[in-house]
DRENDO-679338 format. One line per 4 residues: number of its first residue (from 1); their letters; for each residue x, y, z of C-alpha. Coordinates in Angstrom, 3 decimals. Layout:
BEGIN
NUM> A> X Y Z | ...
//
This chain:
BEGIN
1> XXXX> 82.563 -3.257 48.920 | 82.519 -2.973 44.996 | 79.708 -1.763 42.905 | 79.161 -2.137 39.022
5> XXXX> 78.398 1.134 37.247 | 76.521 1.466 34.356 | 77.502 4.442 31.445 | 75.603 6.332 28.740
9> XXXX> 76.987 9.309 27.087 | 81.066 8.476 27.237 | 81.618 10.134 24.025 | 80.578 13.721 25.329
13> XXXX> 81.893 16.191 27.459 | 80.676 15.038 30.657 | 80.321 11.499 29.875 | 84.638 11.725 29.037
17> XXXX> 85.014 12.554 32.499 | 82.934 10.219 33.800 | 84.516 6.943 32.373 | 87.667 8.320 32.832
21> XXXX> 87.388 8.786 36.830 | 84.981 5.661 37.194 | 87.845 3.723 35.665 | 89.618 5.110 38.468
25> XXXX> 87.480 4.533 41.648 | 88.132 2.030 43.293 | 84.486 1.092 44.103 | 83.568 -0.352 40.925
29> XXXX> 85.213 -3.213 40.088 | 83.319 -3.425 36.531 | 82.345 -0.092 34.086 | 79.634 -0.911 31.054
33> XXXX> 79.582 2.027 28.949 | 76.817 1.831 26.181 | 77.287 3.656 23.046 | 76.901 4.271 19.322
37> XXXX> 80.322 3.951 17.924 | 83.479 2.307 19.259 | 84.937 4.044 22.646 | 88.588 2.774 20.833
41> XXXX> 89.710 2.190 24.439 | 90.731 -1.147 26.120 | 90.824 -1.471 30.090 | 90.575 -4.574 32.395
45> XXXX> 87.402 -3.208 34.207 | 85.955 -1.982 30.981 | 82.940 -3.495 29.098 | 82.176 -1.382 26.545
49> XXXX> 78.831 -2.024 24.306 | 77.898 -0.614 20.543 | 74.366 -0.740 20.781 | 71.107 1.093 18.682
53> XXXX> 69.370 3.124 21.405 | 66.359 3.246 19.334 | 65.779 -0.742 19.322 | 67.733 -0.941 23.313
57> XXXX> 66.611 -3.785 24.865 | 67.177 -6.073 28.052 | 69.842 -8.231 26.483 | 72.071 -5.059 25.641
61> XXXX> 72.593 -4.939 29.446 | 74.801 -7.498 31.372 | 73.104 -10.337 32.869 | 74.605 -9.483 36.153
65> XXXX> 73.038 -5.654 36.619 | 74.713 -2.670 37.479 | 73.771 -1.250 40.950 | 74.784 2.686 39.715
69> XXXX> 73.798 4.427 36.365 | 75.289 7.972 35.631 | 73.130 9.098 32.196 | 75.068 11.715 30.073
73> XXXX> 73.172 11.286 27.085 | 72.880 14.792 25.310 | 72.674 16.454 22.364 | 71.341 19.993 20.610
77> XXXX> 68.565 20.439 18.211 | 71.287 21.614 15.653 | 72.719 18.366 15.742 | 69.405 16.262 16.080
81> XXXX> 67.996 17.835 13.202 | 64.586 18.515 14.452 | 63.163 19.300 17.970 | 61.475 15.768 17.889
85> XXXX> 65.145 13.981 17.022 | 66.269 16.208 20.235 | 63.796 15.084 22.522 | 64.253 11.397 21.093
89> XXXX> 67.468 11.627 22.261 | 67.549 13.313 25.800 | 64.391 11.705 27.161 | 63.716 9.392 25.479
93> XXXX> 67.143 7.568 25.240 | 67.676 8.453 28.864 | 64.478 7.204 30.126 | 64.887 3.963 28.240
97> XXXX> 68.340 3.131 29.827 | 67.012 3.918 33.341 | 64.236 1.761 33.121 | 65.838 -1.230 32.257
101> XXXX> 69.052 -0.719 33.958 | 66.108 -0.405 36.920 | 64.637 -3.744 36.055 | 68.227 -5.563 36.181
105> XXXX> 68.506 -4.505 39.211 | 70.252 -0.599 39.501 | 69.638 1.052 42.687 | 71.303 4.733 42.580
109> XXXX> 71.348 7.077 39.393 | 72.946 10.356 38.638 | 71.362 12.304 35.563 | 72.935 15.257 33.844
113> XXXX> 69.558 17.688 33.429 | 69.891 21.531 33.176 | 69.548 24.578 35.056 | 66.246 25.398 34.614
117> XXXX> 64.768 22.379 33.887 | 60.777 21.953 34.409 | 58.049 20.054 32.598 | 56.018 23.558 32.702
121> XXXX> 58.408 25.648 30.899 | 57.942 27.655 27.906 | 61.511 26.902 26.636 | 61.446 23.250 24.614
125> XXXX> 65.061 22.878 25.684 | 63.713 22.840 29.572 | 60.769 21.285 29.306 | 62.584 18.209 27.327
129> XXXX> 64.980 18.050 30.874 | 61.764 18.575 33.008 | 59.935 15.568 31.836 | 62.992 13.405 31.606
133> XXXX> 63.729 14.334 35.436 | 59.599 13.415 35.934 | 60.177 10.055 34.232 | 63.396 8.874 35.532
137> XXXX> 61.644 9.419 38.756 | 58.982 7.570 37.984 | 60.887 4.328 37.929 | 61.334 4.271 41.691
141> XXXX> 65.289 4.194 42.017 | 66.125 3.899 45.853 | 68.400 7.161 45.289 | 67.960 9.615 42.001
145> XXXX> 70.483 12.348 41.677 | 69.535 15.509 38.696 | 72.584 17.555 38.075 | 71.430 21.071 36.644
149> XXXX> 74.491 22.855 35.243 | 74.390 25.851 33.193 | 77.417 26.500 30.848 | 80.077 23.473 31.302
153> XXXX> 83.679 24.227 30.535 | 85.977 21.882 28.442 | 87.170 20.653 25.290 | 84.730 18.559 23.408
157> XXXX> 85.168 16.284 21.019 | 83.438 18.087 18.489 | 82.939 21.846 19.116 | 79.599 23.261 18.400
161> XXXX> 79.305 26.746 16.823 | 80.026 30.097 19.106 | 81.012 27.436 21.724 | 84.415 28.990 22.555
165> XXXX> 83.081 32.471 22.854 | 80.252 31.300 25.085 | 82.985 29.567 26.953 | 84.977 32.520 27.356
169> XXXX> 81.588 34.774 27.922 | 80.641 32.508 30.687 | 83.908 32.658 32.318 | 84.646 36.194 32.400
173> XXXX> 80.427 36.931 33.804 | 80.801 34.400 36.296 | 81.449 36.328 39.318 | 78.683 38.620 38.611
177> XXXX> 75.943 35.880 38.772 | 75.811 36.337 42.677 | 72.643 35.198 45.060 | 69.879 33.634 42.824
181> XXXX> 71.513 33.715 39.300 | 74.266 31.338 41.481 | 73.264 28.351 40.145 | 73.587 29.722 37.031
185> XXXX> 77.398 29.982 36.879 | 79.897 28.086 34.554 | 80.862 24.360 35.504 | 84.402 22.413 34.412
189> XXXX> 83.171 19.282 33.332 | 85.133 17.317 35.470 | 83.831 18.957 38.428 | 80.457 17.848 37.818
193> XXXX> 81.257 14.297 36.962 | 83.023 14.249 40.004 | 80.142 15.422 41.975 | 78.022 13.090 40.176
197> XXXX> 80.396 10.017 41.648 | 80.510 11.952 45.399 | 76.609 12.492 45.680 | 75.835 8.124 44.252
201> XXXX> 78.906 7.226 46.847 | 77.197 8.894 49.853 | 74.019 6.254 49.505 | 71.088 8.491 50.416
205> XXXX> 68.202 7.704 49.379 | 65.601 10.024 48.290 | 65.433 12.610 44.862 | 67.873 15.259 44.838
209> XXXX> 68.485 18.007 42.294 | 72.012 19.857 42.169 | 72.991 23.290 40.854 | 76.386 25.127 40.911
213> XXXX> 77.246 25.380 44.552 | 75.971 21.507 45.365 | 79.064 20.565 42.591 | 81.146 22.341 44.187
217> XXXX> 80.477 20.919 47.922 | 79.853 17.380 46.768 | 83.625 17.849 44.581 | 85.942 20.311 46.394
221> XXXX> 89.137 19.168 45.019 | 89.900 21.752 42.386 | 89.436 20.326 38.607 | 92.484 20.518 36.851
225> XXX> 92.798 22.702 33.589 | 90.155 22.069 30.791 | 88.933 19.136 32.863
//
């Protein structure tokens, strides 16, 4: 049976390797990806939207709905410019395309959050992810699926300062974070969007939240080099 899948956040890390392999599955038969700028990619089960996230609205959605919504909206307060601009973007934004993607219809959604993540912490990064997780619950989806990852490995688009040292850091400290500091280990990116497709093709419904070991049970195939 084919699904539709609804995308925000193709332009990023993640959100790369999540068009890329939904354009693969064979499950959806139809992939709307909604973004700022031009994807400049053409495929026969691609509908790709430019839309203004700050005025999104029912009619930037398709008429038919999309029964799955992966969110990898995301950004840092470097490149927001302001704490405010940062939340604006990964709650707010976020939120906004759950709820109405909810209202069309969506029944299953897989969020990229963070390790960490809680409305109650004293870290502004966190607490942003906490009440975005709160909210996107809120809405009632039949299945919600957080994905907390710490450091996620790949080649982005853009790179952000230090970010290859961290990547390297993260690598070479990985096998030290052992028993509770687990979750807290580096992901490749296209190991979690895999896991993200697994855990919304196993139809369960209730709230889950992932860490590092859940991406690796949900996606055991190994990712392949800088994926």
């Amino acid at each position: 049976m084919t699904r539709s899948a609804l995308l925000v956040g193709a332009t990023g890390l993640v959100g790369g390797q999540l068009l890329a392999r939904l354009l693969r599955e064979p499950r959806y038969d139809r992939v709307t990806v909604l973004a700022r700028r031009p994807l400049g990619l053409e495929h026969p089960r691609l509908d790709a939207r430019v839309v203004d996230f700050a005025k999104l609205g029912a009619e930037d959605l398709p008429e038919a709905g999309e029964r799955d919504v992966y969110g990898a909206l995301g950004t840092t307060i470097r490149q927001a410019g302001s704490q405010e601009a940062f939340r604006e973007v990964d709650q707010h934004h976020t939120v906004r395309v759950a709820e109405l993607a909810r209202e069309a219809g969506a029944e299953r959604i897989a969020v990229v959050s963070s390790v960490g993540a809680g409305s109650g912490s004293r870290a502004f990064y966190l607490r942003v992810k906490g009440d975005m997780e709160a909210a996107v619950t809120a809405l009632g989806y039949p299945q919600t699926e957080f994905f907390r990852p710490s450091f996620i490995l790949g080649h982005r688009p853009s790179r952000r300062r230090g970010e290859g040292l961290g990547s390297s850091a993260a690598t070479v400290l990985a096998p030290l974070l052992a028993g509770p500091a687990r979750p807290y280990r580096p992901v490749p990116a296209g190991r979690l969007a895999a896991a993200m497709i697994a855990a919304l093709g196993e139809d369960r419904p209730g709230v889950r939240v992932h860490t590092h070991d859940d991406f690796l049970a949900l996606a055991p195939e190994p990712a392949a080099p800088g994926a």
